[in-house]
N, C-alpha and C positions, 0 to 999 in steps of 0.2 A: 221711493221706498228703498229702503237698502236691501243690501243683501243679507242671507241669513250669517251670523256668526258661530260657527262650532268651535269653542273653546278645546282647548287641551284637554281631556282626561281625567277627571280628578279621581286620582286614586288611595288617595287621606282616607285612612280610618277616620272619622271626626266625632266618633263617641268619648274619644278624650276632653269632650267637650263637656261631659257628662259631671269631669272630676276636677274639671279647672277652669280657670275664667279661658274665652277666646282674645291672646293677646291682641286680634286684628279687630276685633270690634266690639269687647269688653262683657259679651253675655257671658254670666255667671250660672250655671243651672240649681245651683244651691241657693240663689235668692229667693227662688219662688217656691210655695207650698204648694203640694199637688192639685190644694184646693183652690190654687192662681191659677192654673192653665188656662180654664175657661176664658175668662175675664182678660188674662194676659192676649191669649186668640183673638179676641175680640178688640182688644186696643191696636193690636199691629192690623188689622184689618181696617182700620181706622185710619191708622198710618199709612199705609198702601192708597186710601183711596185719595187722600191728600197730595202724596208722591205723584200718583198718575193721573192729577188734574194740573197738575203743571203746563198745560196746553201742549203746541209741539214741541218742549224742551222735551217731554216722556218720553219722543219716539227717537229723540238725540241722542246716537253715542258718543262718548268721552272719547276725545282726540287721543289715538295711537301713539304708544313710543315709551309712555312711565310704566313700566311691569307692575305697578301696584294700582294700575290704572285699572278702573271695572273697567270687563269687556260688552257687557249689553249697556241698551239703552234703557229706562226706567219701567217701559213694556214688558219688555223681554223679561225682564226678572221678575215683575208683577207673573207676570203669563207663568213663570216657573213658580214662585211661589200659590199661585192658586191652583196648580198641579201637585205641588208636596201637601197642601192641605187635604185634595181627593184622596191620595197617592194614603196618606197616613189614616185619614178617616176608613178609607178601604182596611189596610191594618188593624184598625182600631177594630173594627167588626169584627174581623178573622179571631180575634183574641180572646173576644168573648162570647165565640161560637162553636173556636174550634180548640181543643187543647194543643197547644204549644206548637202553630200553624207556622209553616215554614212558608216566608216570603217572596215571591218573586221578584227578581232582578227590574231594576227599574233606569234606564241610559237616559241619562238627564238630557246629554248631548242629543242623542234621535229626538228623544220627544219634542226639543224646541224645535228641531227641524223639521220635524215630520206635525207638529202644530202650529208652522209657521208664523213665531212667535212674533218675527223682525214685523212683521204686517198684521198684527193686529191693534185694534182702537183700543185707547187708554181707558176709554172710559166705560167699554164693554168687561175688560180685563179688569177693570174695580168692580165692576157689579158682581163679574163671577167669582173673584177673589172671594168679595162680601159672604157672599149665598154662602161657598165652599165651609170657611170659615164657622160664619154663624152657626152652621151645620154639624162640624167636627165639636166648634163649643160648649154647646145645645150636651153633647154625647160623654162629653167629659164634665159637666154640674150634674150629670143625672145619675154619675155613676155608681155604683155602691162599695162598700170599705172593700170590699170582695174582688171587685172587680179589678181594682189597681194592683193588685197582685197576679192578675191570669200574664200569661209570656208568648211570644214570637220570636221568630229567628231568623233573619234576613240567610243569604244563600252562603254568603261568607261566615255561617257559623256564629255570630253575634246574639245574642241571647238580649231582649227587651223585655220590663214589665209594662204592662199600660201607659204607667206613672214614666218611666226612664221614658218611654214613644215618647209621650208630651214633652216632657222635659229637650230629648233631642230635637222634635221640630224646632221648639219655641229656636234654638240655635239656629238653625238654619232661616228661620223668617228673621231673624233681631240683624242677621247678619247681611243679609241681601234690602235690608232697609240703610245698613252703613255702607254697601257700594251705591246705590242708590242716590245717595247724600256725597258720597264724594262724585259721581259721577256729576253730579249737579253743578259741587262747586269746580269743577274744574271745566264744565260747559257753558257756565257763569263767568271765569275768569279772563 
């Protein structure tokens, strides 16, 4: 079992994500209509369970040294994407619960360590991926015209509608599926 990995920091505003394509792994948030989320949710959860049936390449990290090299193993990012799905589904409630609910801070780095991501089973981490997912889904087809307008506001003062929430996860899942795939190929080669 390895050790855990705590990556550096990431301190990127990455709502820029919101108005431009990501040039590191091409998601566009203007491709999808709001009335994609769901469905788009539901495909990367998909994607996820496929990634982390890979047997033990999943739990393989990408050989050290290329700085564009992903740093987890296909686990590890699984494990963190099915925490940004809880992580958002919890927001997504707050929004339309509470008028314009200011967000708690969320350290991506403690939580893999403190959920011991390096050690858990790929195929438990797809199950709960799935649930998570199907979950948040489920919450974004049901929602009403109304709804995609109520707002949150992470602690850095960032302002989210419903609609922009979805739109930013889907960034962050499209893009831990392309280290994922390069981690592969390069575990592969």
């Amino acid at each position: 079992m390895a050790d855990p990995v705590v990556p550096e920091p990431d301190n990127k505003d990455w709502t820029w994500t919101l108005e431009r394509s990501c040039s590191e792994c091409g998601y566009d948030a203007n491709t999808y209509g709001r009335d994609e989320i769901g469905s788009k949710i539901r495909t990367t959860a998909a994607t996820w369970r496929s990634l982390l049936g890979a047997g033990s390449l999943a739990s393989k990290r990408p050989p050290d040294g290329d700085p564009s090299s992903p740093i987890w193993s296909a686990v590890e990012y699984g494990a963190h994407v099915r925490d940004v799905y809880k992580l958002f589904g919890d927001r997504f409630d707050k929004m339309l619960k509470k008028k314009n609910p200011k967000f708690r801070d969320w350290d991506q780095n403690k939580a893999a360590v403190k959920g011991k991501y390096h050690s858990q089973e790929p195929d438990q981490v797809a199950y709960e991926l799935a649930v998570a997912a199907g979950g948040l889904a489920d919450r974004f087809d049901k929602l009403s015209d109304d709804g995609w307008a109520e707002t949150g506001q992470r602690s850095d003062g960032v302002s989210f509608t419903v609609e922009t929430l979805g739109r930013y996860l889907l960034h962050d899942v499209f893009h831990h599926i392309n280290d994922v795939e390069a981690g592969y190929k390069q575990l592969k080669s």
